[in-house]
N, CA and C atoms of all chains as a GROMACS GRO file, in nm:
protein
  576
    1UNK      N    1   1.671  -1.680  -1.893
    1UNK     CA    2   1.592  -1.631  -1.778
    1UNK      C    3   1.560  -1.483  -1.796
    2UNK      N    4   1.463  -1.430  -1.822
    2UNK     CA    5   1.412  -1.316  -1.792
    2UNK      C    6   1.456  -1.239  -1.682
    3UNK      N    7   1.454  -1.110  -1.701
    3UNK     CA    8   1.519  -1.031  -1.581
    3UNK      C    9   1.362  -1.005  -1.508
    4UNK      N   10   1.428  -0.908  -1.349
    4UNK     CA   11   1.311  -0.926  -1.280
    4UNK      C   12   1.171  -0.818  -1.318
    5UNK      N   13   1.210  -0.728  -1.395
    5UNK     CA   14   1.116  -0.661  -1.405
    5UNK      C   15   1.000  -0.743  -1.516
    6UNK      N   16   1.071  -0.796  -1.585
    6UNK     CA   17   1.000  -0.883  -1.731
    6UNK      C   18   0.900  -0.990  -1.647
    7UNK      N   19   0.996  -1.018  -1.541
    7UNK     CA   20   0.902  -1.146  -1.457
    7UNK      C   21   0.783  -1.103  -1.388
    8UNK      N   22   0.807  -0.981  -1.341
    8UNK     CA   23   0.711  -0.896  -1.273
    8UNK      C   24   0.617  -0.884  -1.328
    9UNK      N   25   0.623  -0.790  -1.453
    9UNK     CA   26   0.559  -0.785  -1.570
    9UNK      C   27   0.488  -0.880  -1.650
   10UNK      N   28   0.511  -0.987  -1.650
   10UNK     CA   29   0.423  -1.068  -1.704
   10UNK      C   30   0.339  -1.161  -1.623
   11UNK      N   31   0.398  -1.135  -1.432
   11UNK     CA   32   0.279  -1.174  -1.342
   11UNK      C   33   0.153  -1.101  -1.376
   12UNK      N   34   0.190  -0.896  -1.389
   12UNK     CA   35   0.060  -0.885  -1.340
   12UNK      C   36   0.000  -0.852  -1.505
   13UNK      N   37   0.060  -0.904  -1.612
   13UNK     CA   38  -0.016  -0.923  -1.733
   13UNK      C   39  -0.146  -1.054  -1.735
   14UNK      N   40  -0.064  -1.154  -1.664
   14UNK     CA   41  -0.117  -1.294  -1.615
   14UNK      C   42  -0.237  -1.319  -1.550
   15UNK      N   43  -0.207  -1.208  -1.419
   15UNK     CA   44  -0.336  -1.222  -1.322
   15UNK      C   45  -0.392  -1.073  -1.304
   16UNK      N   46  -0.508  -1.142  -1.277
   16UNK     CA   47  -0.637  -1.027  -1.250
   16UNK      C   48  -0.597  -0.906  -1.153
   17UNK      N   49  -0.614  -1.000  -1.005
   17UNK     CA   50  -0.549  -0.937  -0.923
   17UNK      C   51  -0.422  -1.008  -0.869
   18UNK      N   52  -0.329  -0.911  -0.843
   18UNK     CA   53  -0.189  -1.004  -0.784
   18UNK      C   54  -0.169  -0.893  -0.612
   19UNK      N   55  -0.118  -0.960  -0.550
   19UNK     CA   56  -0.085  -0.913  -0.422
   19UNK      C   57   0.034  -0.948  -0.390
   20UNK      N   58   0.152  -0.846  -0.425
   20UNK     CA   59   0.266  -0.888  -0.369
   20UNK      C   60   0.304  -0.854  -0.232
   21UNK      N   61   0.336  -0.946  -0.158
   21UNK     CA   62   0.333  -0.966   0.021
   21UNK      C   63   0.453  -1.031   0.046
   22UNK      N   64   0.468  -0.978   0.231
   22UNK     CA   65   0.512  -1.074   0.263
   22UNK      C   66   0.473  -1.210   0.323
   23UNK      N   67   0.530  -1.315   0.276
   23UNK     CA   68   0.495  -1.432   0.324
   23UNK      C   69   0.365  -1.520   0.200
   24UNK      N   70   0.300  -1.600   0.258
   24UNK     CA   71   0.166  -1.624   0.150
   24UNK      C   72  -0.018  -1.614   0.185
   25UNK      N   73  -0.059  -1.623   0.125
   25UNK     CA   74  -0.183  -1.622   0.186
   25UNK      C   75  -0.230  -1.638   0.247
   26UNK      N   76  -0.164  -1.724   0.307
   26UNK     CA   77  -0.204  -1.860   0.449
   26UNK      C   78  -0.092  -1.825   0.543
   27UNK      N   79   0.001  -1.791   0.491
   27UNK     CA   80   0.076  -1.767   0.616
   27UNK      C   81   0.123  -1.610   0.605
   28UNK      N   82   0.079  -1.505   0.587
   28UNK     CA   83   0.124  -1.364   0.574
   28UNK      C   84   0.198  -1.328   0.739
   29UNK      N   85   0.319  -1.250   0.686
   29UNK     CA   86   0.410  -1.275   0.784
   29UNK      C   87   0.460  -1.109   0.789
   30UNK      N   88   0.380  -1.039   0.775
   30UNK     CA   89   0.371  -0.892   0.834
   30UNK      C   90   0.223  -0.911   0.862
   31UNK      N   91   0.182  -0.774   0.936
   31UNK     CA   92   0.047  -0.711   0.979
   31UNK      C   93  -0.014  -0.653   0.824
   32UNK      N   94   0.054  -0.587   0.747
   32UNK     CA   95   0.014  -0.526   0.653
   32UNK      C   96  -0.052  -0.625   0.531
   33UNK      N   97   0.050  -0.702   0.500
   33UNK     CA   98   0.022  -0.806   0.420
   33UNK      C   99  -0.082  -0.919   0.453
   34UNK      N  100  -0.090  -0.959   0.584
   34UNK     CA  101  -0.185  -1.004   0.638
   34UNK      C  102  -0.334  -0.957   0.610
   35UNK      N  103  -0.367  -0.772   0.626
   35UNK     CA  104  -0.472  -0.697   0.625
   35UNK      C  105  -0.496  -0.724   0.500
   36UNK      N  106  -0.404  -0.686   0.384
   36UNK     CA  107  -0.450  -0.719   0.238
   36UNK      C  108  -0.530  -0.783   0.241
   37UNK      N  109  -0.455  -0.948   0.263
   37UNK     CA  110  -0.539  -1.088   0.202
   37UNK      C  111  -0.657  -1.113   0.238
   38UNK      N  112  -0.672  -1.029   0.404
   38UNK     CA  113  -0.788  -1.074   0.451
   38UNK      C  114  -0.928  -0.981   0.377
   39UNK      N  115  -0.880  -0.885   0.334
   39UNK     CA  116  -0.965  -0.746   0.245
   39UNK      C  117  -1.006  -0.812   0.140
   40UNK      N  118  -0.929  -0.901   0.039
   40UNK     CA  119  -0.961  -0.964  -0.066
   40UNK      C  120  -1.017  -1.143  -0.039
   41UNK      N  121  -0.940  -1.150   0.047
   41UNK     CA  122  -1.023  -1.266   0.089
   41UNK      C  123  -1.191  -1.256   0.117
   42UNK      N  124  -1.225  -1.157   0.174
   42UNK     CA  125  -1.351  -1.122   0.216
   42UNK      C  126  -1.421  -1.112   0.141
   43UNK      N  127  -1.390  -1.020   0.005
   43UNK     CA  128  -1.451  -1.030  -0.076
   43UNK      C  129  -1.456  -1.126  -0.196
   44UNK      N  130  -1.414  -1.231  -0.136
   44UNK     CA  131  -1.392  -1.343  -0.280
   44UNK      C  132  -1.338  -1.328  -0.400
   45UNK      N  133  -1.225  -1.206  -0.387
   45UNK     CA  134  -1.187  -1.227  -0.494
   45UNK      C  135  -1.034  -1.323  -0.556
   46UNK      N  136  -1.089  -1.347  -0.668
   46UNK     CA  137  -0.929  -1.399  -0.687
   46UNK      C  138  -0.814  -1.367  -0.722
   47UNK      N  139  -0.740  -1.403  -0.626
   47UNK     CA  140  -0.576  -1.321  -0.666
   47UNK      C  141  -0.482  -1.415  -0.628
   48UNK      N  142  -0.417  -1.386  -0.716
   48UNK     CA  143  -0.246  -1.463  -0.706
   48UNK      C  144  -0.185  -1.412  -0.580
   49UNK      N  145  -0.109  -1.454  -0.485
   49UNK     CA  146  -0.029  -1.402  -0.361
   49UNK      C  147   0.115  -1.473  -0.420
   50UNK      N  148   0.207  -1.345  -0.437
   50UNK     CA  149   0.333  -1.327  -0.440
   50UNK      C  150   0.452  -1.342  -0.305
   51UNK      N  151   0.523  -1.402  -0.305
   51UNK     CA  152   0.582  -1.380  -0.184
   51UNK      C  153   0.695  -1.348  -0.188
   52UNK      N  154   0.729  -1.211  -0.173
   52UNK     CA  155   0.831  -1.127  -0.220
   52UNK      C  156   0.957  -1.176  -0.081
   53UNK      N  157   0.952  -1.224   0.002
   53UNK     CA  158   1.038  -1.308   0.071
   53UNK      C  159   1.089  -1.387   0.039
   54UNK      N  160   1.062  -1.391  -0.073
   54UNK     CA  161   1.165  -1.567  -0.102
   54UNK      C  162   1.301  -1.552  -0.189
   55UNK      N  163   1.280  -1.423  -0.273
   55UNK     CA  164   1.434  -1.382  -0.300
   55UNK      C  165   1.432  -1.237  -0.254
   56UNK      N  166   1.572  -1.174  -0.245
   56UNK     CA  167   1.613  -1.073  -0.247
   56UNK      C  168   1.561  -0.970  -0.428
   57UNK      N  169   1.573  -1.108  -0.475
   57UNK     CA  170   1.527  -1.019  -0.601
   57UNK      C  171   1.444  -0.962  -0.626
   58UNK      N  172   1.327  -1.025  -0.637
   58UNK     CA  173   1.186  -0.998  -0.588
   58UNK      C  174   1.142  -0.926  -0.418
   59UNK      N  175   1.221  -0.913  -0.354
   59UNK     CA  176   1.182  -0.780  -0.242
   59UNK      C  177   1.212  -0.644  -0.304
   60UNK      N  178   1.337  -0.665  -0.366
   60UNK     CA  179   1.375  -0.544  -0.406
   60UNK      C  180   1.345  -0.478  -0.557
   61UNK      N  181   1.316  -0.571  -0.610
   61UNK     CA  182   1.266  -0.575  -0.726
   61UNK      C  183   1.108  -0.492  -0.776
   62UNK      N  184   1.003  -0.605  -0.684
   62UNK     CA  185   0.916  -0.487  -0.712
   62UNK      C  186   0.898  -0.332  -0.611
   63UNK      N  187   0.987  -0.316  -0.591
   63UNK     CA  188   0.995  -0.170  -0.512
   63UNK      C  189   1.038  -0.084  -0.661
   64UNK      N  190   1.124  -0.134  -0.674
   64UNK     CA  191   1.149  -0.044  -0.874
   64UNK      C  192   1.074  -0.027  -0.892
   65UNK      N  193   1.002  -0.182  -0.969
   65UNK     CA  194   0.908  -0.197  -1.064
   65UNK      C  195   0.800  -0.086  -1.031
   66UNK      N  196   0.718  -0.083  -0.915
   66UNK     CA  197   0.606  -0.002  -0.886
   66UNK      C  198   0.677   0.169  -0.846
   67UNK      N  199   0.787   0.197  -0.827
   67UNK     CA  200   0.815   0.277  -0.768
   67UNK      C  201   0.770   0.325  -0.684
   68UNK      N  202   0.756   0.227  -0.538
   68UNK     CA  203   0.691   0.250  -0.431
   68UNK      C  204   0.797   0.174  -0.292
   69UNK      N  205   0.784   0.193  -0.201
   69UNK     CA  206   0.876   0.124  -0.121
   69UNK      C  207   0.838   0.082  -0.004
   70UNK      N  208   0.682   0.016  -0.002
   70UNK     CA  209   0.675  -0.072   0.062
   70UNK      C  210   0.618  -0.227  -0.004
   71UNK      N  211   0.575  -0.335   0.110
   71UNK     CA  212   0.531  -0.443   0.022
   71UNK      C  213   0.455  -0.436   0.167
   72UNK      N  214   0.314  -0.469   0.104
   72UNK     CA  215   0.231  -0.526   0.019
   72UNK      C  216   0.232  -0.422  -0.066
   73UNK      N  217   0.204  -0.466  -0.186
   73UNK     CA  218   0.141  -0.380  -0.312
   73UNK      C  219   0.029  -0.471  -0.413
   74UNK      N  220  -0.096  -0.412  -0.413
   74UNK     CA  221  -0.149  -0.459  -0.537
   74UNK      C  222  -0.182  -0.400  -0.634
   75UNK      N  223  -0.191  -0.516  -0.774
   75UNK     CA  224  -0.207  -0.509  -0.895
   75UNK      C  225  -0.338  -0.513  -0.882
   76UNK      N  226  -0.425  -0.408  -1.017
   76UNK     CA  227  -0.536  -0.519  -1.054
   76UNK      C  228  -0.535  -0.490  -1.248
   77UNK      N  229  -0.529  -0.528  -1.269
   77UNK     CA  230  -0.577  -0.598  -1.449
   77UNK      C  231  -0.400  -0.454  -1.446
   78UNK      N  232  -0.324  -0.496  -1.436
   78UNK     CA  233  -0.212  -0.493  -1.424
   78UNK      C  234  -0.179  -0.320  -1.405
   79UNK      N  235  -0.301  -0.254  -1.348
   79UNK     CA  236  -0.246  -0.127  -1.304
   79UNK      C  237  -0.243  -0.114  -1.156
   80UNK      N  238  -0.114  -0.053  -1.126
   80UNK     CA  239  -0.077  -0.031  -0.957
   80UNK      C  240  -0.185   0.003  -0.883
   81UNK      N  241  -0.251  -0.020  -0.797
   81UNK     CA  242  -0.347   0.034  -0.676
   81UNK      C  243  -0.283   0.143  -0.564
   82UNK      N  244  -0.168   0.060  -0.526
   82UNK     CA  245  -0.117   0.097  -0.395
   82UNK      C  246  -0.068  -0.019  -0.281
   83UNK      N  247  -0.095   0.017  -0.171
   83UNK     CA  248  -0.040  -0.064  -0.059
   83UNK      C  249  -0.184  -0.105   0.010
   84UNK      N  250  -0.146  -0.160   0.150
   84UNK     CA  251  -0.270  -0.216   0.226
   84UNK      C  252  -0.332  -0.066   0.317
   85UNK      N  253  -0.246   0.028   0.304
   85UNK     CA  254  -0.343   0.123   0.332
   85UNK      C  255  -0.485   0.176   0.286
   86UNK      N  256  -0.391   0.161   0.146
   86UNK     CA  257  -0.455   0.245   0.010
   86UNK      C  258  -0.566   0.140   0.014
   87UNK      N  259  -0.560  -0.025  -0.014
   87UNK     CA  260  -0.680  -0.118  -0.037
   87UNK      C  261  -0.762  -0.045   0.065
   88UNK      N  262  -0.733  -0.076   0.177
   88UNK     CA  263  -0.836  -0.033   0.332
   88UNK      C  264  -0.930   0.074   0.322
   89UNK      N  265  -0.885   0.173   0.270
   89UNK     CA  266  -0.948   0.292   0.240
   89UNK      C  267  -1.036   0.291   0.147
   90UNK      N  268  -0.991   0.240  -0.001
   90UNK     CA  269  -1.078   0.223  -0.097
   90UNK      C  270  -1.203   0.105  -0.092
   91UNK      N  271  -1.148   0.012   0.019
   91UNK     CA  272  -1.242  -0.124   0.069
   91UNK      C  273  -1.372   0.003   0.100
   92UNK      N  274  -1.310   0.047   0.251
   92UNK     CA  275  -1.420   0.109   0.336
   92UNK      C  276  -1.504   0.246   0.254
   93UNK      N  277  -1.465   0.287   0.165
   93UNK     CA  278  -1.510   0.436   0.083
   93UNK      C  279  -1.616   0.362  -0.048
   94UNK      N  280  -1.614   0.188  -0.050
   94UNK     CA  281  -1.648   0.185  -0.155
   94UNK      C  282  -1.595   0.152  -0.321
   95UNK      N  283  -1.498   0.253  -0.330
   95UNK     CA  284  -1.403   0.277  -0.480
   95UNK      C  285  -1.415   0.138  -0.503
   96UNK      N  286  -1.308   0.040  -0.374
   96UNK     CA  287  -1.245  -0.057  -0.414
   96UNK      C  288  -1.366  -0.170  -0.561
   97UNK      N  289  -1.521  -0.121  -0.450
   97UNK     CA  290  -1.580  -0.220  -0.550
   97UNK      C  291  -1.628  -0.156  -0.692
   98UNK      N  292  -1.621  -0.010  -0.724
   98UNK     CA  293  -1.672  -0.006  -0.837
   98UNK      C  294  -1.514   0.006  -0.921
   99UNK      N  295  -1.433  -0.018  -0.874
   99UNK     CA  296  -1.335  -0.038  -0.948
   99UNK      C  297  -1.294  -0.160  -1.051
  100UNK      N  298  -1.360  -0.276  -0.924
  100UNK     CA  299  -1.369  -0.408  -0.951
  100UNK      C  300  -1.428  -0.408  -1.068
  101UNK      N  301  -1.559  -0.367  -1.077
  101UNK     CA  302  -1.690  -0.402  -1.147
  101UNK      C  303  -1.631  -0.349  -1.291
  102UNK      N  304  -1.588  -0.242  -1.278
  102UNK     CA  305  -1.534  -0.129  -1.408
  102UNK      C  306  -1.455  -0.219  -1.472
  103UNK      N  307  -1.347  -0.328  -1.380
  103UNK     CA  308  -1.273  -0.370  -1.437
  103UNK      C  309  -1.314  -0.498  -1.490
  104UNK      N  310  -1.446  -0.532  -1.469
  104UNK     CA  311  -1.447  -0.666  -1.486
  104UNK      C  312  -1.406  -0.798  -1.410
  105UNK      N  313  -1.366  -0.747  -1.281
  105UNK     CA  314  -1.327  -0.906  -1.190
  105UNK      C  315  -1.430  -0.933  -1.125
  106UNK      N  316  -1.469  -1.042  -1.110
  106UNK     CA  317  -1.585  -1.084  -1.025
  106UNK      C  318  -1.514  -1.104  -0.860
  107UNK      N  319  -1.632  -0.997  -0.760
  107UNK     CA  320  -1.606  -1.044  -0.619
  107UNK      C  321  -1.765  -1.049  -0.595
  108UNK      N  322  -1.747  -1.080  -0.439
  108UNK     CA  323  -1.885  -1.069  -0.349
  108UNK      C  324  -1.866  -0.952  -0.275
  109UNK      N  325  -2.013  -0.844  -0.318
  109UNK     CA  326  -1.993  -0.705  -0.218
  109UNK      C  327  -2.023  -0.781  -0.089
  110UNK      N  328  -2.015  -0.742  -0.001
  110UNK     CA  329  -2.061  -0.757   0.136
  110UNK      C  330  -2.185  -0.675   0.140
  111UNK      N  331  -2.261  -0.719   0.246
  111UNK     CA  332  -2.426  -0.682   0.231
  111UNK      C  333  -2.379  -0.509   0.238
  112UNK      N  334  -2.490  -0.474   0.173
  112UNK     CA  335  -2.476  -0.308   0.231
  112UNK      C  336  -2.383  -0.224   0.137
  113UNK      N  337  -2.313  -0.342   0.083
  113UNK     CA  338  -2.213  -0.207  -0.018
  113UNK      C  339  -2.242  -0.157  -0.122
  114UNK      N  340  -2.157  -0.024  -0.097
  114UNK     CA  341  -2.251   0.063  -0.254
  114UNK      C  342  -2.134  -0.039  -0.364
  115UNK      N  343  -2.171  -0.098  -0.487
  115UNK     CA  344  -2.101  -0.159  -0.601
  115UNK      C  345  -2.112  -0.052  -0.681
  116UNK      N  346   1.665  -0.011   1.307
  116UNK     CA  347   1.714   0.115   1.382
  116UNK      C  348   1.516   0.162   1.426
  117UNK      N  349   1.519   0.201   1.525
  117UNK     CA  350   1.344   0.296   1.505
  117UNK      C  351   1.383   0.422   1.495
  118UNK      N  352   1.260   0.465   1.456
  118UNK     CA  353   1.302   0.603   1.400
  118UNK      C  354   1.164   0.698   1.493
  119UNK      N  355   1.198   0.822   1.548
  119UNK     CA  356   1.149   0.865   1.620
  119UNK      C  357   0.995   0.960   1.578
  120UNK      N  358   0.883   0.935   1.634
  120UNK     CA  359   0.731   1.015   1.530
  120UNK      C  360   0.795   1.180   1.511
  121UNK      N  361   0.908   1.214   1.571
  121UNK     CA  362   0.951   1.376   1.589
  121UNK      C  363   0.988   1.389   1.429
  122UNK      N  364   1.088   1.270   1.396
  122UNK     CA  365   1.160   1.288   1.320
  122UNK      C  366   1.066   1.281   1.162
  123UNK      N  367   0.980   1.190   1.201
  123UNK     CA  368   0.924   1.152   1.080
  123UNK      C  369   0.834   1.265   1.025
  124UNK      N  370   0.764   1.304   1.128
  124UNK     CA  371   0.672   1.439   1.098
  124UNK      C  372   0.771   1.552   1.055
  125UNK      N  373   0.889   1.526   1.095
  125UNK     CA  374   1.002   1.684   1.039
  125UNK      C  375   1.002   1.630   0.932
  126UNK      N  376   1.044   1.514   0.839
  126UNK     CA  377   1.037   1.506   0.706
  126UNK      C  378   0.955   1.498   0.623
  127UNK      N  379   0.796   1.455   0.683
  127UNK     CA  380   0.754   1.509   0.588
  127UNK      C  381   0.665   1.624   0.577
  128UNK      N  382   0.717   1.735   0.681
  128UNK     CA  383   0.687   1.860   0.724
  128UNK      C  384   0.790   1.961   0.595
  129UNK      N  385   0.875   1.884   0.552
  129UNK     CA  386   1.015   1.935   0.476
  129UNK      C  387   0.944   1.909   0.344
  130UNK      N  388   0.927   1.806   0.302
  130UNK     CA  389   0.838   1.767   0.162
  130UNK      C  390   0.710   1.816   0.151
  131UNK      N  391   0.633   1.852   0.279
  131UNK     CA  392   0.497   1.908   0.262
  131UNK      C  393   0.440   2.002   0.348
  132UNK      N  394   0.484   2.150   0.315
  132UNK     CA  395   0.513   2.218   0.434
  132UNK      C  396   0.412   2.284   0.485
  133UNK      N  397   0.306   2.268   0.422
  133UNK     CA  398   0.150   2.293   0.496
  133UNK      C  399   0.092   2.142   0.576
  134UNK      N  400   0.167   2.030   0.547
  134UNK     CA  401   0.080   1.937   0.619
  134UNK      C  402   0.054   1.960   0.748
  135UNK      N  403  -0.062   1.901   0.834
  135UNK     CA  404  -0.115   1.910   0.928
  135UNK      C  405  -0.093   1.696   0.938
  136UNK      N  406   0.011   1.704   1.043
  136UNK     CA  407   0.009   1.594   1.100
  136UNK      C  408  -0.024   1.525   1.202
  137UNK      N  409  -0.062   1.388   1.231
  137UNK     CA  410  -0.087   1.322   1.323
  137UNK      C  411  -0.041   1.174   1.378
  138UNK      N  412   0.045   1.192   1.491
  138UNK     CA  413   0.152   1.037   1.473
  138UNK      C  414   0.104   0.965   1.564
  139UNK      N  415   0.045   0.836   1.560
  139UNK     CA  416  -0.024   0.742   1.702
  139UNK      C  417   0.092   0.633   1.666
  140UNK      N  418   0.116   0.582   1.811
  140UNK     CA  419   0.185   0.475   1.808
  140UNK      C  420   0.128   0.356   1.823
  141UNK      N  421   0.172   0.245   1.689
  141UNK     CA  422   0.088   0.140   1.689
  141UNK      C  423   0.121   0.032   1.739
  142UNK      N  424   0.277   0.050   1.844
  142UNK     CA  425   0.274  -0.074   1.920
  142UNK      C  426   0.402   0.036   1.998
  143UNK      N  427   0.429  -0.033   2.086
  143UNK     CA  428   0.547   0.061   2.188
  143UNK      C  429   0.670   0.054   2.224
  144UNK      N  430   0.732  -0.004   2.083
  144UNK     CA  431   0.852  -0.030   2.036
  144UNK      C  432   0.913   0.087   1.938
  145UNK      N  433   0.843   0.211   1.908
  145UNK     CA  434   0.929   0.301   1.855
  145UNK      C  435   0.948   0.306   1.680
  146UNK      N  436   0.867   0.163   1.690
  146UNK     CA  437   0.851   0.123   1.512
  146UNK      C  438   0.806   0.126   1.430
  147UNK      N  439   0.672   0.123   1.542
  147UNK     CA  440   0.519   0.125   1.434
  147UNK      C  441   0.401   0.227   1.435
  148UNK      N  442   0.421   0.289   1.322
  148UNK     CA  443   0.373   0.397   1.358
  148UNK      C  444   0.289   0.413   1.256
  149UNK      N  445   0.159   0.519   1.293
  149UNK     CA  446   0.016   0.562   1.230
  149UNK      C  447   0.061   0.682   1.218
  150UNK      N  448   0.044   0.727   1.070
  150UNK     CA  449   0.016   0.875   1.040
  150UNK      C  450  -0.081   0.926   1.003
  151UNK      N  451  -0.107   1.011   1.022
  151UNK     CA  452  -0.238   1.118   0.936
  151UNK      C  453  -0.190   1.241   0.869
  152UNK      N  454  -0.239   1.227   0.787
  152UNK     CA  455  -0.150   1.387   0.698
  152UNK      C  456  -0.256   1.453   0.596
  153UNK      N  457  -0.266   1.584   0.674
  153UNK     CA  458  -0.363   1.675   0.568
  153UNK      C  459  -0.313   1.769   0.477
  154UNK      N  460  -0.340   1.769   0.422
  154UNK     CA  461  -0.230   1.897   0.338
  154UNK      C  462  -0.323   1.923   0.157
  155UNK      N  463  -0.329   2.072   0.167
  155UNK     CA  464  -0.410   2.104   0.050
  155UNK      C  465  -0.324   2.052  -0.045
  156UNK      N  466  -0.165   2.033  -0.050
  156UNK     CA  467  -0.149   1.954  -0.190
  156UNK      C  468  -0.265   1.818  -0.237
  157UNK      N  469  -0.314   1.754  -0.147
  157UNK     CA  470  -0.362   1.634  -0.194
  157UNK      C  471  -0.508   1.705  -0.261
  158UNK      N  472  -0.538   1.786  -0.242
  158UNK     CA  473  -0.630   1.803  -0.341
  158UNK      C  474  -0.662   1.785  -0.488
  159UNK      N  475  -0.746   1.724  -0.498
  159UNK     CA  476  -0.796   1.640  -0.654
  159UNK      C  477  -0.666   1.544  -0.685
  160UNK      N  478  -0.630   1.441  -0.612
  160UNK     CA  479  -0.504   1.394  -0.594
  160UNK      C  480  -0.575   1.293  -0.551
  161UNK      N  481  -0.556   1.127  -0.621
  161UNK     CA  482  -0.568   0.992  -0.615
  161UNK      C  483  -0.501   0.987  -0.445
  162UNK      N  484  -0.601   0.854  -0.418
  162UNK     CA  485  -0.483   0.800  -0.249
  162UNK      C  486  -0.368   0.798  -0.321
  163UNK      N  487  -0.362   0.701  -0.441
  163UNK     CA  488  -0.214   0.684  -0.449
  163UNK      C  489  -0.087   0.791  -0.471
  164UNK      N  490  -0.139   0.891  -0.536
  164UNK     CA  491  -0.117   0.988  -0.570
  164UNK      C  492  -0.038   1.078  -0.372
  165UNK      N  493  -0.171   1.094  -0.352
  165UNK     CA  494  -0.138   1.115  -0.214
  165UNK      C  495  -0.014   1.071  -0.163
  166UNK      N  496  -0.016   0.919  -0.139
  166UNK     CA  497   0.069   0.872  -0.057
  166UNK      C  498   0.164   0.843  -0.119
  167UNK      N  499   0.185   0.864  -0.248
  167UNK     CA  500   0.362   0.905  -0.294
  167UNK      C  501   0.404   0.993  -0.277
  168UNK      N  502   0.368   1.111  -0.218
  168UNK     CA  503   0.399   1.240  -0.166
  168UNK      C  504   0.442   1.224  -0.081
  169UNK      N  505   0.395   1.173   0.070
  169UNK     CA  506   0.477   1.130   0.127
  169UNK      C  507   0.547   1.083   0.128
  170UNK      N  508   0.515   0.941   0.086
  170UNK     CA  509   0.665   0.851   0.072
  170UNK      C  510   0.794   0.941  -0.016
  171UNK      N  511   0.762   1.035  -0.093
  171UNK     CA  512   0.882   1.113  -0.168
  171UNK      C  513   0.937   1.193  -0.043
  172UNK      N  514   0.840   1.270   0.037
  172UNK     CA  515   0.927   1.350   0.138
  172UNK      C  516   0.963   1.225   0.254
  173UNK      N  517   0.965   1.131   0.263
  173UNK     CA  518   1.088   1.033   0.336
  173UNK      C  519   1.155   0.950   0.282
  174UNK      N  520   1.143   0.960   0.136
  174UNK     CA  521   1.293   0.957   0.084
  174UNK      C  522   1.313   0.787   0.108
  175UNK      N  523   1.441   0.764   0.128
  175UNK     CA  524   1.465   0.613   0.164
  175UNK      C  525   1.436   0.528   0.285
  176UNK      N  526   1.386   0.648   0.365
  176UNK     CA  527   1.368   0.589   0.522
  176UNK      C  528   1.245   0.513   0.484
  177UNK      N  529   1.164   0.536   0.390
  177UNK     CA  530   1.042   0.481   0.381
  177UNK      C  531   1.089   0.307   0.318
  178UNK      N  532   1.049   0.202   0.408
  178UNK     CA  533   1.082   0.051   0.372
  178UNK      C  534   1.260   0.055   0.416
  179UNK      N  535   1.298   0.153   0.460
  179UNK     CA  536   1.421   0.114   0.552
  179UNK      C  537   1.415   0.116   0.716
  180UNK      N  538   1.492   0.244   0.734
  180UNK     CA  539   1.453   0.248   0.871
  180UNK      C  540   1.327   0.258   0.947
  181UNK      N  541   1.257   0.280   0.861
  181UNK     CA  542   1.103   0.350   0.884
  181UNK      C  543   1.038   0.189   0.786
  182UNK      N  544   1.012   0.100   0.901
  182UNK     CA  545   0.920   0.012   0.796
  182UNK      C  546   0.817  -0.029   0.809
  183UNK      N  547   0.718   0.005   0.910
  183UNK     CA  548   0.607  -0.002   0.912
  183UNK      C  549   0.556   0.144   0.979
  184UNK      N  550   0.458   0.176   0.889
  184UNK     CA  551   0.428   0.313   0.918
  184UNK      C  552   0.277   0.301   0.827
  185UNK      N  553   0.174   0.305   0.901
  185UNK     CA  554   0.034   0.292   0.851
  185UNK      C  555  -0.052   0.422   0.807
  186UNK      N  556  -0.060   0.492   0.666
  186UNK     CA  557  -0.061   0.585   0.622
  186UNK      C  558  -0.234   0.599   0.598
  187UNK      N  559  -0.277   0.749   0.657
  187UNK     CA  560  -0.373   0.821   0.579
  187UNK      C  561  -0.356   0.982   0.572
  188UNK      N  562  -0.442   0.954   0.436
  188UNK     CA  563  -0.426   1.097   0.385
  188UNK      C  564  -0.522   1.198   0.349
  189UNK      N  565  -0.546   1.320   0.362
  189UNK     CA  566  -0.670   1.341   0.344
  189UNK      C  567  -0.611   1.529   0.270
  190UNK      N  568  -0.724   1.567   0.162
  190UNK     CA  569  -0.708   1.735   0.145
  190UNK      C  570  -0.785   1.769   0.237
  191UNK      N  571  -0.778   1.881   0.282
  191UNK     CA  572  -0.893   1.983   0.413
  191UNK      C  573  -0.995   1.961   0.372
  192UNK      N  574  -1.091   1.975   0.412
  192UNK     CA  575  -1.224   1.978   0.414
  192UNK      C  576  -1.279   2.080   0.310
   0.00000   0.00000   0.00000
């Protein structure tokens, strides 16, 4: 068995975007984690949802890994973003989508956005 | 435990001692709390960048006692 950082590590080698939360996509079980999915949901993109609730290992785990100490946190093409603040901000400023584009993930801008 | 907007703005008044803060309460339980934080450190400084600054000046309270706390950050104008 791989330790948790290796596991971590080869989620966000794996996926495009990853969103580690609490709870799952469908059922996000903070406010914060909730705001995420619905940010990426909106924009169609695809991402893995992590649910750092289900062990102790993985709550506490990726708080190391990212050296950050809250959850939600997302990945994208396996470099840290931030939290659901940080998405929110970069959603509404824009960044979030030419970040996308830079990186190569396919979403849907919403009408009106600068890409 | 909640942790009080007095307290939170003293710490990261201690880690960032030019910030210009702002604490709204986001529900009225003492828990959830909105910050705003200006401070010329964040200049030419990523959000993320930013908001590990804070989270460094609160230390462990940040995802302990302090666990929802809805962060923005901004350099002066």
């Amino acid at each position: 068995m791989p330790n948790i950082n290796e596991q971590l590590q080869s989620i966000v080698d794996n996926n495009d975007v990853v969103l580690f939360m609490k709870g799952t996509p469908d059922f996000p079980q903070c406010g914060f984690s909730h705001q995420a999915t619905q940010i990426l949901r909106f924009i169609e993109v695809d991402f893995k949802g992590v649910n750092c609730l289900e062990t102790d290992e993985l709550r506490q785990g990726i708080k190391s890994f990212s050296n950050w100490p809250t959850i939600p946190q997302v990945y994208l093409k396996g470099e840290f973003v931030g939290g659901a603040d940080i998405l929110r901000e970069l959603f509404q400023s824009g960044e979030l989508f030419a970040t996308l584009t830079e990186k190569g993930i396919p979403f849907k801008a919403p009408a009106g956005a600068q890409a | 435990m909640p942790m009080p907007a007095a307290e939170i703005e003293s710490l990261i008044k201690q880690g960032i001692p030019d910030a210009k803060i702002e604490m709204r309460a986001l529900a009225d339980d003492g828990d959830h709390w909105a910050a705003t934080v200006v401070s010329k450190e964040f200049a030419g400084k990523s959000k993320l960048q930013q908001h590990q600054l804070v989270y460094k000046a609160l230390g462990s309270h940040m995802g302990g006692a302090l666990h929802a706390l809805q962060l923005q950050t901004f350099a002066p104008k």
